[in-house]
C-alpha positions in Angstrom: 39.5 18.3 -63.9 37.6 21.5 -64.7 39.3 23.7 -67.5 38.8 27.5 -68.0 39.9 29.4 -71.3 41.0 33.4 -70.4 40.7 35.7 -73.0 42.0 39.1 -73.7 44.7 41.4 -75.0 46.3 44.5 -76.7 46.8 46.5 -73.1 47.9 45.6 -69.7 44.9 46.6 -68.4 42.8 44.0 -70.5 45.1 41.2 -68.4 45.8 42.6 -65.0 42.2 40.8 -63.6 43.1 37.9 -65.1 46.4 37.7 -63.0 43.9 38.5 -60.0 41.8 35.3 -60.2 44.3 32.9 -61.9 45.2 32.1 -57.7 41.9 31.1 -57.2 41.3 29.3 -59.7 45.0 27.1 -59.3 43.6 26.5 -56.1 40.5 25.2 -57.0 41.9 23.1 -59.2 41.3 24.7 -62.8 43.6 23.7 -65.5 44.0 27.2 -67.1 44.3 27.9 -70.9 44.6 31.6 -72.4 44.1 32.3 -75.5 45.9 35.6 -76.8 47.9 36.9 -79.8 51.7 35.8 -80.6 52.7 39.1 -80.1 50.6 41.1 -77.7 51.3 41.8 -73.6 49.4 39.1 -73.4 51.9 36.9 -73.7 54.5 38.0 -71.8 52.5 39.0 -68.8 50.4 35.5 -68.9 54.2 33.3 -68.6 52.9 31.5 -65.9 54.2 27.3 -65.2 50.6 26.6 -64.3 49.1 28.6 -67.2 49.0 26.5 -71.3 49.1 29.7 -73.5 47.8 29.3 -77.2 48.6 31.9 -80.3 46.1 32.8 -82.6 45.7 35.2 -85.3 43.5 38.6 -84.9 42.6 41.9 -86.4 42.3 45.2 -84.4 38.4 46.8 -83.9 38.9 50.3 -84.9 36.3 53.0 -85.0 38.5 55.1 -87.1 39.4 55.0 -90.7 42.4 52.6 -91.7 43.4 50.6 -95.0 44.0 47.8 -92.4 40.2 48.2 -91.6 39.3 46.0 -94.9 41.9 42.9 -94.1 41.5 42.6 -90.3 38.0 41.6 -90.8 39.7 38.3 -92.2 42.3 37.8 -89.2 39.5 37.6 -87.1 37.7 34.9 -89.5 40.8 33.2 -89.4 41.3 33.5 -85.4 37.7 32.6 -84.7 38.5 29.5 -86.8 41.5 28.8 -85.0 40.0 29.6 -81.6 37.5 26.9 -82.4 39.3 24.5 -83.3 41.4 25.1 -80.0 37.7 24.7 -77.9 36.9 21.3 -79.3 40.0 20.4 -78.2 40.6 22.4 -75.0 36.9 21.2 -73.9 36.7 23.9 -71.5 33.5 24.5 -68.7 33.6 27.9 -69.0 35.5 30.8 -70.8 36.4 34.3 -69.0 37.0 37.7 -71.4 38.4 41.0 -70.7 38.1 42.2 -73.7 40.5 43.5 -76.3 40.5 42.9 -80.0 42.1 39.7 -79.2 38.9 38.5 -77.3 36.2 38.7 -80.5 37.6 35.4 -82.1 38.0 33.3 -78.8 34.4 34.5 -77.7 33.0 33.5 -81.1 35.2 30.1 -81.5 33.7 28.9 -77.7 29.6 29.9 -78.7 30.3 27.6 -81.7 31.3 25.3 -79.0 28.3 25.5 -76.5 31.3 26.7 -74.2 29.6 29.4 -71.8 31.0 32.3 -71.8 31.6 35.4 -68.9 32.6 38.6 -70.2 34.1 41.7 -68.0 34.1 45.5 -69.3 36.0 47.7 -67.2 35.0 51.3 -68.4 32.1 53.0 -67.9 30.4 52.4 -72.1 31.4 49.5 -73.5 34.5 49.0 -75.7 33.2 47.8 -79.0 35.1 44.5 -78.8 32.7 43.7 -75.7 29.8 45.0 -77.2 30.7 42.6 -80.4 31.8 39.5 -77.5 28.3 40.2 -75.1 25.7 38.6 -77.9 27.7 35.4 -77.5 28.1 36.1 -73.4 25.7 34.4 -70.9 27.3 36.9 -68.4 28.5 40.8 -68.1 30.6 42.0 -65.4 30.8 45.7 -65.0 33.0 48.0 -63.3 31.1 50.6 -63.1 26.8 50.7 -62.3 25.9 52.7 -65.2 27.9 50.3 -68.3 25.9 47.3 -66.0 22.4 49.3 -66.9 23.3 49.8 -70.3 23.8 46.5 -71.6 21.1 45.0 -69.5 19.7 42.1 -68.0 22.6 39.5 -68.6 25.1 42.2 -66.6 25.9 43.1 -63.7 28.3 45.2 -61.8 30.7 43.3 -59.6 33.7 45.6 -59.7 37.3 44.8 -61.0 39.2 42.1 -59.7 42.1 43.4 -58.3 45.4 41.0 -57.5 45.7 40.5 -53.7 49.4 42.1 -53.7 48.5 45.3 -54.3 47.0 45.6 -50.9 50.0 43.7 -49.4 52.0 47.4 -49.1 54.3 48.4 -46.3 54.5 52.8 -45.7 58.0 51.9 -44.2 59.4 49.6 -47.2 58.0 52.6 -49.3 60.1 55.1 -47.6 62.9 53.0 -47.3 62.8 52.2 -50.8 62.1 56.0 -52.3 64.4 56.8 -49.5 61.8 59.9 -48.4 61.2 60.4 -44.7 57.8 60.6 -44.8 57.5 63.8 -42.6 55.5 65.3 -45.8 53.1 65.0 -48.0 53.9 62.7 -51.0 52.4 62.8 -54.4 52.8 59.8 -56.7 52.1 60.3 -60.1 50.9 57.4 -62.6 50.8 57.5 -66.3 50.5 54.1 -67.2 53.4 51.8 -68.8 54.0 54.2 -71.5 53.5 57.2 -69.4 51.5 60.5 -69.8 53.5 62.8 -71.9 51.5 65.9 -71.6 51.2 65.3 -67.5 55.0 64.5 -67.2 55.5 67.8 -68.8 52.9 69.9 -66.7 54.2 67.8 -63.4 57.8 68.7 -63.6 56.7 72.5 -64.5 55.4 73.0 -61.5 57.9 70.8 -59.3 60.1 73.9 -58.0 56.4 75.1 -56.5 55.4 71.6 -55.3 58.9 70.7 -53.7 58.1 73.7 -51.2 55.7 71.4 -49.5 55.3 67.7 -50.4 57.3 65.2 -51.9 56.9 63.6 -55.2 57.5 60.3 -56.7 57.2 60.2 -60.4 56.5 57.0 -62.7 57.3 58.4 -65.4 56.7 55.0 -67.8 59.5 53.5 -70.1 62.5 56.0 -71.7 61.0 59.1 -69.9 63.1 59.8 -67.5 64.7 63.1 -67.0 68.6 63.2 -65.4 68.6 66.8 -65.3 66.4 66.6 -62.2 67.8 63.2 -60.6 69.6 65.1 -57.9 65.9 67.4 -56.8 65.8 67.0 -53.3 62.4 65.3 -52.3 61.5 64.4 -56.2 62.1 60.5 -56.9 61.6 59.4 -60.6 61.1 55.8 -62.0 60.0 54.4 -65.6 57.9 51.9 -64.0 57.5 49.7 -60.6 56.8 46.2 -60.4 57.1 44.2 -57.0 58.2 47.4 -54.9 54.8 49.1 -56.4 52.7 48.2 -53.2 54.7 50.0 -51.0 55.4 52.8 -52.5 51.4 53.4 -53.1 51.0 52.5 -49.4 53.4 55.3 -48.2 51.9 58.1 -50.9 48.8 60.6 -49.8 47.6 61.6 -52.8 47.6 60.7 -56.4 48.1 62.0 -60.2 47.0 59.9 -62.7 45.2 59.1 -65.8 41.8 57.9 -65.5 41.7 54.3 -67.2 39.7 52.0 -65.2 42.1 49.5 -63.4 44.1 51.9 -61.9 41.5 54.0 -60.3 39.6 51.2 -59.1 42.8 50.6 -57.4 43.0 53.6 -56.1 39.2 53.6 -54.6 40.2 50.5 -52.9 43.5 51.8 -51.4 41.3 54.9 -50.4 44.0 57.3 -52.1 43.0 60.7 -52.9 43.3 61.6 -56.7 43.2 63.7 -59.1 42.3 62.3 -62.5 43.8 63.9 -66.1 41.9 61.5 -68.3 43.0 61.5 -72.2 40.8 63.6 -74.5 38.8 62.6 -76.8 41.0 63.1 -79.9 43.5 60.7 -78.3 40.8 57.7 -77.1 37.3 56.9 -77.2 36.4 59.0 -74.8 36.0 56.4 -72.5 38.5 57.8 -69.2 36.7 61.2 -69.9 33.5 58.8 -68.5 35.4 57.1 -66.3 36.8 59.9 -64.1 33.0 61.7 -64.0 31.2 58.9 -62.5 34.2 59.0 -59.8 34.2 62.8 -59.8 30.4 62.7 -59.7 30.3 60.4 -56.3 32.7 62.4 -54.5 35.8 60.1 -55.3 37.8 62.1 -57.0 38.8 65.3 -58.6 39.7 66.1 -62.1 41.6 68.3 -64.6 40.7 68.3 -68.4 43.8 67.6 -70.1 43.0 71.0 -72.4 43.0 73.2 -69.2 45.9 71.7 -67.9 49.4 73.6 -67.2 51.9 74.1 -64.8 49.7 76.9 -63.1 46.6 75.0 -63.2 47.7 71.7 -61.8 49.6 72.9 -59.0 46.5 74.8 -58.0 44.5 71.5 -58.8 47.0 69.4 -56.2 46.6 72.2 -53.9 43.1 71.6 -53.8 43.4 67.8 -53.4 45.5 68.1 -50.6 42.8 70.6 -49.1 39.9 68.2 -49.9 42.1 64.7 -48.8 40.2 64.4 -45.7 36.7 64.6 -47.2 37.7 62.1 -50.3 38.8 59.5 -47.5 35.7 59.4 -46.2 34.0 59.2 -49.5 36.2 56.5 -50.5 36.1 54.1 -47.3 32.3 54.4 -47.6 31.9 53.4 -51.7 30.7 49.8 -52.4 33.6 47.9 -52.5 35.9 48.2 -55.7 37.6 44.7 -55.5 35.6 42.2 -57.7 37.2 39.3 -57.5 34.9 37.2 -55.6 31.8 38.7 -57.6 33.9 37.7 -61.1 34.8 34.1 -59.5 31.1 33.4 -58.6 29.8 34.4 -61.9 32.1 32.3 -63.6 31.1 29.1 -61.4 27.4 30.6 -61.9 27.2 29.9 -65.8 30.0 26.9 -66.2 28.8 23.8 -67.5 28.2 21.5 -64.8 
């Protein structure tokens, strides 16, 4: 029996593609280990009967200054170790990372082992816990062209796996669900699991303006919803949407969002119209700043700095998207294909051991 170790942690987003292969690899027979931390989404979202998840200790990467900066360093000695130990007795053929701090140790314990090792980066510049995992990687897949050019030869951009339900949505289960009629425009908004504060705030400013002609449906992530405005005729507000998600995204025209790399690669696929608020720099890397240029730059999206952002400004901004919806469409059904599933799968088989 072939065995694959997955690797990766700390956001949803660094586990999401694993959930979109893990079907293809049950059915070609893989026994599948992942390696996270005891107390990261990892673990929860990875509680799968056909999946053996293993614990180990690590230590955050940060670019910034922190007193936890000079004992993480050992966490990760001591994950690596443990990771190790878990590949000499795991024996996989291959190992699969999305990245995360989580992934450093795992990568490092299977190149100890001679265990090959595929990694995937989903942003546009590397995160530095990939950059860290790619000298041990015989493989880099890419989300984007321009991260595949600029960690060279052993990359290349496949796109981001993508789970097969998301494209399994129903415009009439949406409606029935959101209970909208669908005789207007709706806007769905997206912050993310823990929502977009400052984008929550701006949206619901300029909902008595935006009611006049659309519809909205708010995700508004966990303890953010607002009661005052549960009774706003053609405004729907949830925390977060799990199995109904599909639909609802099938039955929505355009799209507010952040700009992190899963979900607009989701949205390219589903050829939805957006308009991208990615964080500022002061509150990431900068790396959704990148993310929603190369999208704005190919005629895929638009976007609004979060700086320039109020309720004036982004009602104008949705009015614009809804002006420019049929142009996007077409820019979006004719973009290389954003579903890398089979690219990350044949990779993988590409560099296992035999």
């Amino acid at each position: 029996m072939k065995r694959i170790v997955l690797t990766g942690g700390g956001t949803a987003g660094h586990v999401t593609p694993h959930l979109a292969i893990l079907p293809h690899l049950i059915r070609e027979g893989y026994e599948v280990h992942y390696i996270g931390t005891q107390e990261g989404i990892e673990h929860k979202m990875m509680d799968h009967e056909q999946v053996i998840y293993h614990a180990v200790k690590s230590g955050k990467l940060r670019r910034y200054f922190d007193w936890k900066n000079f004992t993480d360093p050992f966490r990760v000695v001591a994950g690596a170790v443990q990771s190790a130990r878990l590949m000499g007795k795991i024996k996989p053929d291959v190992c699969f990372s999305k990245g995360g701090f989580v992934a450093v140790p795992v990568v490092i314990g299977a190149w100890l082992h001679k265990v090959p090792v595929v990694c995937h980066e989903s942003d546009l510049t590397p995160g530095l816990a990939n950059k860290i995992s790619s000298r041990f990687a015989q493989r880099i897949a890419t989300t984007f062209p321009e991260c595949a050019k600029a960690l060279g030869p052993k990359a290349a951009c496949t796109g981001t796996p993508m789970r097969p339900q998301l494209f399994s949505g129903v415009r009439e289960k949406g409606l029935a669900f959101t209970g909208l009629t669908g005789s207007r425009p709706i806007l769905l908004m997206m912050g993310g699991s823990i929502g977009a504060q400052r984008v929550n705030e701006a949206l619901r400013a300029a909902l008595p303006r935006l009611l006049e002609t659309m519809d909205v449906i708010h995700l508004t992530g966990k303890g953010n919803l607002d009661e005052s405005l549960s009774a706003l005729p053609g405004y729907k507000q949830y925390e977060f949407l799990s199995d109904e998600l599909p639909d609802v995204l099938s039955c929505a025209d355009l799209v507010l969002s952040r700009a992190g790399s899963n979900a607009i690669c989701e949205f390219q696929a589903l050829q939805k119209p957006m308009l991208l608020v990615p964080y500022p720099k002061g509150a990431s890397r900068g790396d959704q700043i990148l993310n929603a240029e190369s999208f704005r730059q190919r005629g895929l999206c638009h976007v609004l700095a979060q700086e320039n952002m109020n309720a004036d400004t982004l009602y104008e901004a949705i009015l614009d998207l809804q002006k420019d919806q049929d142009t996007l469409i077409r820019n979006l059904k004719s973009a290389p294909p954003a579903d890398g599933t089979l690219p990350v799968l044949q990779m993988i088989h590409e560099v296992e051991k035999k």
